[in-house]
N, C-alpha and C positions, 0 to 999 in steps of 0.2 A: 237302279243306278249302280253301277259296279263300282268301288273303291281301288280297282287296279290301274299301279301308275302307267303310262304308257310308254312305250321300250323307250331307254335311250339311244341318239341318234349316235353315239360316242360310244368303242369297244370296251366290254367293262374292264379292262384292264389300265384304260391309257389314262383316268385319274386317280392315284391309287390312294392311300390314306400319309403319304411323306410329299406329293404333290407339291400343297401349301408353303411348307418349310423348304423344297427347293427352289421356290418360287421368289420365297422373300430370301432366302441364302441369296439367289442370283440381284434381285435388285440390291441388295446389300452392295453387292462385290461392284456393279454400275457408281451407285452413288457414291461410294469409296474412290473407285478410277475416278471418276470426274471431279472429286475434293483432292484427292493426291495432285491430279494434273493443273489443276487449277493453282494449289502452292507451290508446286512447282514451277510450272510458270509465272507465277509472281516472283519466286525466288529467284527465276532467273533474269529477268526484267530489273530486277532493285539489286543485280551482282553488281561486284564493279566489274566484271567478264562483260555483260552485256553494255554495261558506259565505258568503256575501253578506259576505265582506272589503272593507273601504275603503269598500262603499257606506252614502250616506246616506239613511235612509226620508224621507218628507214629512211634516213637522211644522203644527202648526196657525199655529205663530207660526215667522219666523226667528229659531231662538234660539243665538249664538255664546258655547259653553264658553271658546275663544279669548279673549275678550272678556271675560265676568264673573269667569272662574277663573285665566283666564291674564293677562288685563291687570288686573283688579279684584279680582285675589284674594281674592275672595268663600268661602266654608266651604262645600264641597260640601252640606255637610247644612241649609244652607238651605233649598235645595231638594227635597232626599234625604232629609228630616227624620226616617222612618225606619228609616237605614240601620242602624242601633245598636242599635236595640230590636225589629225585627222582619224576619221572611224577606226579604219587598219593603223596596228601597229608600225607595220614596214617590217620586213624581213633583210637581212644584211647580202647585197649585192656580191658580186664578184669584187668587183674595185672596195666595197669596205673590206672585205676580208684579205686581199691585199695591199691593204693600207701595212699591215703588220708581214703578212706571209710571205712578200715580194723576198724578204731578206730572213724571218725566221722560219726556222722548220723549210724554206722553201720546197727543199727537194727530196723533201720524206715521199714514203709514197703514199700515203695517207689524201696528201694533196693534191696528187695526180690529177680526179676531178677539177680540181679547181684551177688549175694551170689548162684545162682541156676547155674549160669553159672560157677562158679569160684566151683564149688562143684563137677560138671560134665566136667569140665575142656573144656568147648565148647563155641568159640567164641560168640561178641556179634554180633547182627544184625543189625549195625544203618541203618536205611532209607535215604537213596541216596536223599539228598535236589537240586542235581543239576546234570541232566542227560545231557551228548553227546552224539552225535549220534556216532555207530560204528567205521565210517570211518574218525572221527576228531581225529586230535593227538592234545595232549595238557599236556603241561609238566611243573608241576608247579616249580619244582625247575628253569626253565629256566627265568619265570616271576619274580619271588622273586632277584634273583640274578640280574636282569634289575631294581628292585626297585619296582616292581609293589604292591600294597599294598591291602592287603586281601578286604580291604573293596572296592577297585575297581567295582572287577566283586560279592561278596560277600553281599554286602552292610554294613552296620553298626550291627554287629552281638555281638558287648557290650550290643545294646540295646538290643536285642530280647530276649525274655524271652523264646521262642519256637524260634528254628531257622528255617527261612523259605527262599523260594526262593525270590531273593533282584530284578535282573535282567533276563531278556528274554534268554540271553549270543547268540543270532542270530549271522551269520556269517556275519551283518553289522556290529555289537556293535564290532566283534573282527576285521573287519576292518577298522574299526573307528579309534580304540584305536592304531593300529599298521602304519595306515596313520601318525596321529598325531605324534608317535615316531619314524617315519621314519628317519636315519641320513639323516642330511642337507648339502649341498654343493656337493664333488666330488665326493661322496663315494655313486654311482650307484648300486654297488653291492651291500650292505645293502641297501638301499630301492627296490631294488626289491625282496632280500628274502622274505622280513617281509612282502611283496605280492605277494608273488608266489604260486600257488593252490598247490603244494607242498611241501611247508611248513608246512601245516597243514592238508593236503590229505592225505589219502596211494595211 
């Protein structure tokens, strides 16, 4: 019985004795790419770049919060007229914003928009500073009437001179906010509404 191995089917050069070590170098450098990419994309997902934080959309008119609420101390619900009584806040019409602009500022040109709308009798287009997804209900007269205060989820919109997005508004932040106001003591039933995936689901 002979002890000799029998050939290999592989040229003896193609596994050489550093094989091994480029072997595990290259899974190294895989496992690394896919831990880099991986925080990196988390990183980008939890920017405020990807929840469009800080920025401001394009509005049909420049309209400074700064200015009417922070300097003129104007009633939000002027404008928000149905912040009280219904889910939507309400956005301010042509005719509110001509309540004031028929005679101030009229013929800046800043206004132009707004004289072209109010000519052609067709609504204005504000840009949506804060989007939910389809399937969230969210009804602001019900928060206002609990006391919740604009600048909660909003942020500090006296100061903004462009209003922009303040907060993420993620389904942590609103159950956050609704842990935290959950009634205390017996009253089971209201804490679990204010947690119940159908409260705010369809």
């Amino acid at each position: 019985m002979s002890n000799e191995r029998p050939p290999s089917p592989f040229p003896p050069d193609q596994f050489g004795p550093r094989t091994t070590q480029y072997v595990r170098l290259a899974l190294l450098a895989v496992l690394g790419a896919v831990f880099a990419g991986a925080v990196t994309a988390f990183a980008y997902f939890e920017s405020p770049y990807w929840n469009r934080i800080g920025l401001a959309p394009a509005q049909p008119i420049l309209f400074s919060h700064r200015h009417h609420a922070g300097e003129l101390h104007l009633d939000c619900r002027l404008c928000h007229a149905t912040v009280e009584t219904a889910p939507a806040a309400g956005m301010p019409t042509t005719t509110t914003c001509l309540t004031c602009h028929s005679q101030l500022f009229a013929r800046e040109a800043m206004f132009a928009p707004l004289r072209e709308h109010a000519a052609s009798r067709s609504p204005l287009a504000w840009g949506r500073v804060n989007t939910l997804p389809d399937h969230v209900i969210f009804d602001h007269s019900i928060h206002v009437a609990r006391g919740l205060a604009c600048a909660q989820c909003h942020g500090d919109v006296a100061s903004m001179a462009l209003t922009a997005k303040a907060r993420a508004l993620t389904m942590r932040e609103c159950l956050d906010c609704h842990r935290a106001n959950s009634p205390s003591g017996s009253d089971a039933a209201g804490r679990n509404l204010l947690t119940n995936c159908s409260t705010c689901h369809h």
